[in-house]
Structures are given as C-alpha cells and as structure tokens.
C-alpha positions as CSV (number, residue, x, y, z in Angstrom):
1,X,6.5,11.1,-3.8
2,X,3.5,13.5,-3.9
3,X,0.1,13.4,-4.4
4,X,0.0,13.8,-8.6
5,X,1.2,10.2,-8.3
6,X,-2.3,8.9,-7.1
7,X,-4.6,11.7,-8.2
8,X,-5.4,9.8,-11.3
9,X,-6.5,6.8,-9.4
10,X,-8.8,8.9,-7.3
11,X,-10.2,10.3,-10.3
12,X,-10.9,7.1,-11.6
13,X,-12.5,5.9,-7.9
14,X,-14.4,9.1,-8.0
15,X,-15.8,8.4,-11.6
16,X,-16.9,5.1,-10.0
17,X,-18.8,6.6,-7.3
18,X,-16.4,6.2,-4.2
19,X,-15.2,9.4,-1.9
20,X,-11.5,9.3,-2.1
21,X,-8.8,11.7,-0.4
22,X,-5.2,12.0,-1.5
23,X,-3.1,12.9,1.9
24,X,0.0,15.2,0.8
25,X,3.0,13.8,2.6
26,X,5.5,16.5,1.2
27,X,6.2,18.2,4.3
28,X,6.7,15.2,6.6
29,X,10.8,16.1,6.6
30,X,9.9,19.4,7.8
31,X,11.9,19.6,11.4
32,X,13.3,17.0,13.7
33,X,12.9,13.7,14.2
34,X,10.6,11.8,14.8
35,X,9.3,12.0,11.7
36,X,6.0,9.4,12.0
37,X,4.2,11.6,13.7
38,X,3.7,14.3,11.4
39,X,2.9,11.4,8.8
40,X,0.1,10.7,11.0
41,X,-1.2,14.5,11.9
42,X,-1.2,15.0,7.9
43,X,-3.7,11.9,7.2
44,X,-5.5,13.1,10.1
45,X,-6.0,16.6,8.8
46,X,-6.7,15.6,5.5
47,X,-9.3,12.9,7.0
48,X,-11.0,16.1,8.9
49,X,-13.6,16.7,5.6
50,X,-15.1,12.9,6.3
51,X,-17.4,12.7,8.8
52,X,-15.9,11.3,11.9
53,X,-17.9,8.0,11.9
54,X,-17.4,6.8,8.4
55,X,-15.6,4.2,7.6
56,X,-12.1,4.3,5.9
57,X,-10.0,1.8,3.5
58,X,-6.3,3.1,4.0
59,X,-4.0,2.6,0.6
60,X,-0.2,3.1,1.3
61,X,2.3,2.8,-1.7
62,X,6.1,1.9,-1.2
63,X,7.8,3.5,1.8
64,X,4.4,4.5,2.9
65,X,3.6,0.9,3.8
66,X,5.3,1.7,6.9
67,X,3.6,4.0,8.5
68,X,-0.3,2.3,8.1
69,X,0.3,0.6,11.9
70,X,0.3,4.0,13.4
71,X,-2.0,5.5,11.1
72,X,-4.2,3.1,12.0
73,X,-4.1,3.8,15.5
74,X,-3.9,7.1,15.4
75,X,-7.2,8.1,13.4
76,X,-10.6,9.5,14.5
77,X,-12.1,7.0,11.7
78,X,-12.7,3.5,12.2
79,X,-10.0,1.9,9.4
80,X,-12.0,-1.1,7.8
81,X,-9.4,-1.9,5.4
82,X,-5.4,-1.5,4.3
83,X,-4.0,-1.9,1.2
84,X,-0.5,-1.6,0.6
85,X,0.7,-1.3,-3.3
86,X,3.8,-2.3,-4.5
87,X,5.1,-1.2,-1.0
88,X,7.0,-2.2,2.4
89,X,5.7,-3.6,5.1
90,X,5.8,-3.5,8.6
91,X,7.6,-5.7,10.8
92,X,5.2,-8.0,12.4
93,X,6.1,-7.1,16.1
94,X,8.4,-4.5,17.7
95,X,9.4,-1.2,16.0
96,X,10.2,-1.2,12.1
97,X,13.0,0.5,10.5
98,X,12.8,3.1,7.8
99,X,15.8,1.5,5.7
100,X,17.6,-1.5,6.3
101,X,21.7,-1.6,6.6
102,X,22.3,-2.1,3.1
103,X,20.2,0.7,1.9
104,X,21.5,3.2,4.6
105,X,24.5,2.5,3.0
106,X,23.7,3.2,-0.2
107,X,22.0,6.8,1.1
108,X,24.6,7.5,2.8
109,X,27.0,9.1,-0.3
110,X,24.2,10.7,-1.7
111,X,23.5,12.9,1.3
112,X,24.7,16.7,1.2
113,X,24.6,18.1,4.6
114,X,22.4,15.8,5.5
115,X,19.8,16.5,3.0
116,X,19.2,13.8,0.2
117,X,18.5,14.5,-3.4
118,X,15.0,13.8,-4.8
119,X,13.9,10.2,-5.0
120,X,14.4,9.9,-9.0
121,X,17.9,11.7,-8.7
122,X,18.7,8.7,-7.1
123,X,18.7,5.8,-9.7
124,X,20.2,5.9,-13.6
125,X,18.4,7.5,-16.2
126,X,17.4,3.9,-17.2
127,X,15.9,2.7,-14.4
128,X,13.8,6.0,-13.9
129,X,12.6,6.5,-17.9
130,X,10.7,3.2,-17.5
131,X,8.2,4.7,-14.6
132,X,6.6,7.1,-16.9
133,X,5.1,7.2,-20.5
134,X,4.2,10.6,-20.4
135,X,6.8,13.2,-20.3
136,X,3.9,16.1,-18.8
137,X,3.4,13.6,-16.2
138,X,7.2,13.2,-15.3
139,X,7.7,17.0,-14.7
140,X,4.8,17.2,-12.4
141,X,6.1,14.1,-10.8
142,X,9.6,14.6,-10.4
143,X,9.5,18.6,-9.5
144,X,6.8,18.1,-6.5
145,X,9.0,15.6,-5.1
146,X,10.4,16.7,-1.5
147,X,14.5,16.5,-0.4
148,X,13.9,14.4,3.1
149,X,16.7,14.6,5.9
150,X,18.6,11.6,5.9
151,X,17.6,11.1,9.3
152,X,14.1,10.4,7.9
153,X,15.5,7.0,6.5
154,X,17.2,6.5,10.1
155,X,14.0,6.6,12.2
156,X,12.3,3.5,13.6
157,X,8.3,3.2,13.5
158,X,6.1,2.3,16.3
159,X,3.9,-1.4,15.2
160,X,0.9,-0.5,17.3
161,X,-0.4,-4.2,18.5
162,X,-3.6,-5.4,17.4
163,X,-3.5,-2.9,14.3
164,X,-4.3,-4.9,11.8
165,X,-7.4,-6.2,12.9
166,X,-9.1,-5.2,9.8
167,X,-8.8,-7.1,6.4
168,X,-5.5,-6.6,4.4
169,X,-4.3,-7.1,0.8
170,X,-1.6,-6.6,-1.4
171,X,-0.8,-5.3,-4.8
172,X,2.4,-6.2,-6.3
173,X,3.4,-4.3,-9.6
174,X,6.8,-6.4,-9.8
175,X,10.5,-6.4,-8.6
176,X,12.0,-5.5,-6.1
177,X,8.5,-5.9,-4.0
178,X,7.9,-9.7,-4.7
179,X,8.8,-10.6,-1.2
180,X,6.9,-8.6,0.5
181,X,4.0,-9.6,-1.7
182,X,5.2,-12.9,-0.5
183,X,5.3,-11.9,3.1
184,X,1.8,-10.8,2.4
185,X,0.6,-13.8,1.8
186,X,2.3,-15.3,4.4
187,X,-0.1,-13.4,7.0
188,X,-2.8,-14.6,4.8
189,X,-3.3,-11.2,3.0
190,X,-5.7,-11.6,-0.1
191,X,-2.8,-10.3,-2.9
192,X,-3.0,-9.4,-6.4
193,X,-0.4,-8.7,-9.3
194,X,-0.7,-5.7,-11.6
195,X,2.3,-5.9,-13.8
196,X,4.4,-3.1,-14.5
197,X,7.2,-0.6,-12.7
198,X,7.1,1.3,-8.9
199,X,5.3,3.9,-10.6
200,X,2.4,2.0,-12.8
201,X,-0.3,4.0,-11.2
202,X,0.4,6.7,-12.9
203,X,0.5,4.2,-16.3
204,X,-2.3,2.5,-15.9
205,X,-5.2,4.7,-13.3
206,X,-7.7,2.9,-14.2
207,X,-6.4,-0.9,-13.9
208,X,-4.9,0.1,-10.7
209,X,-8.3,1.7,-9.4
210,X,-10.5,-1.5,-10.1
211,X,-7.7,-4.1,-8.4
212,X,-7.9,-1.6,-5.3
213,X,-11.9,-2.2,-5.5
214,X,-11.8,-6.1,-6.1
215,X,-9.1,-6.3,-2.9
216,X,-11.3,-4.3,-1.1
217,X,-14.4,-6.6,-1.7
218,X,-12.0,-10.0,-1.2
219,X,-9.8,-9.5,2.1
C-alpha cells in the first residue's frame, strides 16, 4: 500500500504535537531481487530530515512487519520503539519468508509475466468494500497502489540478532492477524485491540493515532 493509507494518522500525531514521517514504499519492486534492501535505503532517506541523534518509534503495518529487524539495524537513528499494526511478524530466529506455501500458492495464478495485480484486485469485491467508508479515499488508495514482482513475495528477510532490544507492541484490528497478536504476546509484547478491518486506519485516524501513543508509553 502507499503512504495515503497512514497520512491521516500522522496528521492526527502531528495535531498532537509529535514529528511523524510517512516512508513511501512504492518503488521497493523496482529491479531485482533482493528486495529488503531498498525497503531499508527508502526509510533511511526519508529518516535523513530528522536529526541524526533523535530518537525514533518505528510503526510497520501488515507485510511491513517484516522488514522492522533490518530496519532496525540498518538506521542512523537509535530505534526506541516498534509497533507493528494489524501486521506479520518476524520469525524469531533465522531468515523470514515473505509468503508462506499456502499463500505463494494462491499468488501464483494471479501473476502475469511475473507481475501481480494490485493488492485489492486480489480479493472479491466483498471483502475489499468493507476496508473503506469513503469512496474519495478508496480511489486515492487503490490507484497509488504498486504491481510488485512475484518474486517480491519469494524473498526471504534477514532477522538481525539482538534487534529487538527496544520495547515492542501490538495492534490487532481483527482477523486474519489474531495469531500474531497472539505470538505477540507470547514474546511479552504489550498488545492492544482496535476493532475493525486491515485497513481501519484509514476509518478511524484518530483512534488509531492515540492507541499508537498509549503503546508507546506502555511497552
């Protein structure tokens, strides 16, 4: 997804006095594999407008979740805090896969020389509709998104050891991400539920902006 999908929950932590940043992650599948590194290089660029030695609470949402080890370890800034939203997590040792079996399977068909369509072209009309309330919102949403190489989804991630040394939480807006809320908790993550679909933060900014304060203040 791009940035529009978290603008609004900056806007709302801006209104509230905090400096936010909104990475955009839209050209990752630009090239070759691997594809983590330019995930990296992106935050890092972005990251360039914040002085160096201050502090910085990472928030990944779904597939994103991934890549916080290596972002981690691969920023100037000293990373005081990960959230992950609604989002996958990393394995907790060795390398993590994009996709597992069964969902590599169910890519597979949708690939065109190996190009996949955009992430809502995936699903039925009624699992997507439920996302959004606001059909301005939807266009923005579903024309920025990127096609990624199906080898995107084939790539294996680097778990940096020692990465999370740093407080971590967890906000779950529902299914299919319960277990890794429960996984979460499990490494003794402070979590938090915000009901509603994959997208909510786009629903509900400003709910979604004050849980991301309150985890910050309790991991």
């Amino acid at each position: 997804m791009g940035p529009s999908t978290w603008q609004p929950v900056a806007d709302q932590l801006r209104a509230a006095g905090h400096q936010v940043r909104v990475p955009s992650l839209l050209d990752v599948g630009a090239g070759p594999p691997p594809f983590w590194p330019r995930v990296v290089e992106a935050v890092r660029d972005d990251l360039r407008q914040v002085p160096v030695d201050r502090p910085v609470t990472l928030v990944a949402h779904s597939n994103a979740g991934l890549f916080l080890p290596v972002m981690c370890s691969g920023l100037d800034h000293p990373v005081t805090g990960s959230v992950f939203v609604d989002a996958a997590l990393p394995a907790r040792t060795g390398p993590t896969p994009v996709a597992p079996p069964e969902l590599m399977e169910f890519l597979r068909p949708l690939a065109v020389d190996g190009r996949l369509p955009r992430w809502t072209d995936w699903w039925d009309e009624a699992d997507v509709a439920p996302m959004f309330t606001d059909p301005t919102v939807r266009q923005t949403v579903v024309e920025e998104q990127p096609t990624l190489p199906l080898s995107y989804y084939e790539q294996r991630i680097p778990v940096p050891g020692g990465w999370d040394d740093h407080p971590c939480s967890y906000l779950l807006f529902g299914p299919p991400y319960d277990d890794f809320a429960a996984d979460a908790r499990e490494r003794g993550w402070s979590v938090a539920h915000l009901p509603g679909a994959h997208l909510h933060q786009i629903v509900d900014p400003g709910g979604t902006a004050r849980q991301l304060v309150e985890l910050c203040g309790t991991a």
